[in-house]
C-alpha positions as CSV (number, residue, x, y, z in Angstrom):
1,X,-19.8,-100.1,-36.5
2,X,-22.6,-98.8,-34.1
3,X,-19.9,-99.0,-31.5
4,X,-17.6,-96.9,-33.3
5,X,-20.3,-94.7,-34.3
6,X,-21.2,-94.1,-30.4
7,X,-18.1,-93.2,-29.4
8,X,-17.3,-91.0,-31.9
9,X,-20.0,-89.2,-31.1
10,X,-19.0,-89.2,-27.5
11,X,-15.8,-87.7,-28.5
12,X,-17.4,-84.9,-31.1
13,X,-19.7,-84.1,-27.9
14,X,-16.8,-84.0,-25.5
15,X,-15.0,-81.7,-28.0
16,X,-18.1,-79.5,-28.9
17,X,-18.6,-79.2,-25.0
18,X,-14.8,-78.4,-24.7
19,X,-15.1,-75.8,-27.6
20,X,-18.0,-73.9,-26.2
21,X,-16.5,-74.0,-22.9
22,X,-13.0,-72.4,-24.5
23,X,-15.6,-70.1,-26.6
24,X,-17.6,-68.8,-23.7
25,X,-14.6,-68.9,-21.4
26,X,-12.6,-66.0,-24.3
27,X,-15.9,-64.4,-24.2
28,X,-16.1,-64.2,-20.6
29,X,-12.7,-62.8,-20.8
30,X,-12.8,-60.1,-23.2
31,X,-15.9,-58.8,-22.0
32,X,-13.7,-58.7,-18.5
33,X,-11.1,-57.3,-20.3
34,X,-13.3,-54.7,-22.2
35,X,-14.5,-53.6,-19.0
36,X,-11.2,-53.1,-17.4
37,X,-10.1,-51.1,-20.1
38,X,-13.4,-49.1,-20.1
39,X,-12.6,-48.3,-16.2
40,X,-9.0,-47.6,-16.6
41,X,-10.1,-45.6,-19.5
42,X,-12.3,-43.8,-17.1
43,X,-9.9,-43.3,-14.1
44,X,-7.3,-42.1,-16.7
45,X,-10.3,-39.7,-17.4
46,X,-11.3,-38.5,-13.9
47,X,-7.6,-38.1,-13.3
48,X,-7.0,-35.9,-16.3
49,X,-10.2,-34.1,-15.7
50,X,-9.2,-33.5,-12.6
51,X,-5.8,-32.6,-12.7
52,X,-7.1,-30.3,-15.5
53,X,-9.8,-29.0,-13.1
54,X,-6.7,-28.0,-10.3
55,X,-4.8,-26.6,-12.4
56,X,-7.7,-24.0,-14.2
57,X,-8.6,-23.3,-10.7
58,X,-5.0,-22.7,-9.6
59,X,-4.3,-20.6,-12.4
60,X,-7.5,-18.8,-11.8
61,X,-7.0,-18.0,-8.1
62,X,-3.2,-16.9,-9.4
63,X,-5.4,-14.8,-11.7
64,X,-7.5,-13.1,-8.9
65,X,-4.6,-12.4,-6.6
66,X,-2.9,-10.9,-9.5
67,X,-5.7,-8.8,-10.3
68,X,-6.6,-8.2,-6.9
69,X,-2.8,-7.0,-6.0
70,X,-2.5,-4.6,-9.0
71,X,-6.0,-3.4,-8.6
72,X,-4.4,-2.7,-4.9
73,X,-1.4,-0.7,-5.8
74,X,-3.2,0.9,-8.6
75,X,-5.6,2.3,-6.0
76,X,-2.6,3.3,-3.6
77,X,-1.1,5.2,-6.7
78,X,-4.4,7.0,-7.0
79,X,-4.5,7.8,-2.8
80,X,-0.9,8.5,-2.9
81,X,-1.3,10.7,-6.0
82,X,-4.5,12.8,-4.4
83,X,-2.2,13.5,-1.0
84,X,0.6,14.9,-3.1
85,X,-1.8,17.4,-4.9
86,X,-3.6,18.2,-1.6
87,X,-0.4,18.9,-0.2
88,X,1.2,20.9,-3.1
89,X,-2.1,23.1,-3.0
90,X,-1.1,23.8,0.9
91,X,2.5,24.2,-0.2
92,X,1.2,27.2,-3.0
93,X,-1.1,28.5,-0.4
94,X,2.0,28.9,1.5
95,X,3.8,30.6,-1.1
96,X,1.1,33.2,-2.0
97,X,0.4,34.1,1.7
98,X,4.1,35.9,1.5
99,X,3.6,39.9,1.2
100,X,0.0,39.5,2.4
101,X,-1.2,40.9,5.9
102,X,-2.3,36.9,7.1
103,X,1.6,36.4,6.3
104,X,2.7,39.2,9.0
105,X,0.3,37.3,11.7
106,X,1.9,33.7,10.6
107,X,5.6,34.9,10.7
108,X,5.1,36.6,14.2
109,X,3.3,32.9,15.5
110,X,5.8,31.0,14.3
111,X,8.7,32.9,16.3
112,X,6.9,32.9,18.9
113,X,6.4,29.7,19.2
114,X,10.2,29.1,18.7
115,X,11.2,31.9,21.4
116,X,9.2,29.9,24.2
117,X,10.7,26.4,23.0
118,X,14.2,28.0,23.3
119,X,13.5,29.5,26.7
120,X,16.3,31.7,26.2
121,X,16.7,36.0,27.7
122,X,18.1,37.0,24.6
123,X,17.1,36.0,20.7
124,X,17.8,36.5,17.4
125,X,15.8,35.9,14.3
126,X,17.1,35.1,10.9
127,X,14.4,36.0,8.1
128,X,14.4,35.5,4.7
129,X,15.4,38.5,2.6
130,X,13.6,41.6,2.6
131,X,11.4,39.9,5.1
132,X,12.1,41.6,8.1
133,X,9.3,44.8,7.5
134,X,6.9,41.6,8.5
135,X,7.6,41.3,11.8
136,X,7.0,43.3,15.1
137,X,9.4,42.7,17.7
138,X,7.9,44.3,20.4
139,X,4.6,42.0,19.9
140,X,7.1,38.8,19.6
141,X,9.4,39.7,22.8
142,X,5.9,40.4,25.3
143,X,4.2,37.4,24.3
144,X,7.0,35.0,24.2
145,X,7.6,36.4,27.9
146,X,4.2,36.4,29.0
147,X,4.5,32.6,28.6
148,X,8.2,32.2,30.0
149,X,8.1,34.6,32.9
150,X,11.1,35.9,32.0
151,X,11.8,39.1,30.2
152,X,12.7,38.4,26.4
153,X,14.8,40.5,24.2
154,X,14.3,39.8,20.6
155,X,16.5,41.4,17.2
156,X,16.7,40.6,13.7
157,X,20.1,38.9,12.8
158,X,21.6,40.5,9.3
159,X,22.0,37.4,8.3
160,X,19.4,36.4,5.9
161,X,17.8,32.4,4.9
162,X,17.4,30.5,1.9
163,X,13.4,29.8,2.4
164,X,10.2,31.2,0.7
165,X,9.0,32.2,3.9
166,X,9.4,31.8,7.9
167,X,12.4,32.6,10.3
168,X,14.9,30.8,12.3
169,X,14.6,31.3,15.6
170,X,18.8,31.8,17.4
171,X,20.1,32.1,20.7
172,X,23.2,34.5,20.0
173,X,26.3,32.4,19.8
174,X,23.6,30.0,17.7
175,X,23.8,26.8,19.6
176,X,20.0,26.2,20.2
177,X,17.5,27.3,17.5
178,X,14.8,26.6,16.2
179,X,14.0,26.7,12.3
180,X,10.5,27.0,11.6
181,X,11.1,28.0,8.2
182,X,7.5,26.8,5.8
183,X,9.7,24.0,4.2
184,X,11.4,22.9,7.5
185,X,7.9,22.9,9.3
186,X,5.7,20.8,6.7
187,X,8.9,18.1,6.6
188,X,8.2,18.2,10.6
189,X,4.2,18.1,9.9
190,X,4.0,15.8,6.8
191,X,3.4,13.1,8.0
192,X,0.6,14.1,10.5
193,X,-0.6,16.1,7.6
194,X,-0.9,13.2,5.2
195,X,-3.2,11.2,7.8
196,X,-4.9,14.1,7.9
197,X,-5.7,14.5,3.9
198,X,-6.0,10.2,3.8
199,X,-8.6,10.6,6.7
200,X,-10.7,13.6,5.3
201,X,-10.3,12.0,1.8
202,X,-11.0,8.3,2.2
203,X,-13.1,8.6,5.4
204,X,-16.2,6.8,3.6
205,X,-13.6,3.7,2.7
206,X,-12.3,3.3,5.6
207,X,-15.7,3.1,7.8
208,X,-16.3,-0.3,5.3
């Protein structure tokens, strides 16, 4: 029986050996297991956090240019508001000069600045109505031929113009002139003008 007895023993050893071995081995590989699901776990994580972290910044910096751009045009709508009023005020200034004595000395500069562009012997001018007691002919036809060198002879057409104030400057069968009416001369100067006004007005912004 002893005999039996050792080699059953030798088997219940060889198994209990076997069993821990199994036992330690499933241990061995769920704690592997755990920890590859712990890492993927944590990758899965980064990644999310991640992606989450590109996107908040890309809709943040979608944000910003968004502000940033509206900001802009809100602050070209204020500059392009403050020209417009500048240049209304000039525009009213104009208007009230008319009947004035400073009105009589702009009339009589304006044609003639348009009798020495047009060059010519013999000019008309064609006034707005009931504008014509503004202007001194005989002042208008020496200067404009001081400049030329020619002798100039200068009458007020009976035709009248459409215009708030200012005169078209004719040669007599009206192929050249020049209209230096105040609405056809600030369309000619309004763009100078407004890089006037921006300069003046936004000089301090501009120097940044």
């Amino acid at each position: 029986m002893s005999g039996i007895t050792s080699i059953i023993d030798i088997i219940n050893t060889k198994t209990t050996e076997k069993e821990r071995g199994i036992i330690e081995e499933a241990e061995k590989q769920k704690k592997l297991k755990i920890e590859e699901a712990k890492r993927k776990a944590k990758e899965s994580s980064d990644a999310i956090t991640k992606k989450a972290e590109l996107q908040a910044k890309s809709e943040m910096a979608r944000y910003e240019a968004s502000a940033k751009l509206k900001s802009k045009y809100r602050m070209l709508q204020s500059k392009e508001q403050l020209i417009e009023d500048v240049l209304e005020a000039a525009t009213q200034k104009l208007d009230n000069m008319v009947g004035k004595a400073e009105y009589k000395k702009v009339l009589t500069k304006l044609a003639i600045d348009g009798g020495i562009t047009l060059q010519g012997d013999t000019l008309e001018l064609i006034l707005p109505k009931n504008h014509s007691s503004y202007i001194d002919v005989a002042e208008i036809e020496k200067s404009i031929s001081k400049v030329t060198g020619n002798k100039t002879k200068v009458s007020i057409s009976k035709e009248t113009i459409r215009s708030k104030g200012g005169v078209v400057i004719t040669t007599p069968d009206s192929k050249k002139q020049v209209i230096n009416t105040f609405e056809a001369r600030l369309e000619r100067l309004e763009d100078r003008i407004r890089e006037r006004i921006a300069s003046i007005l936004f000089e301090d912004e501009n120097k940044k």
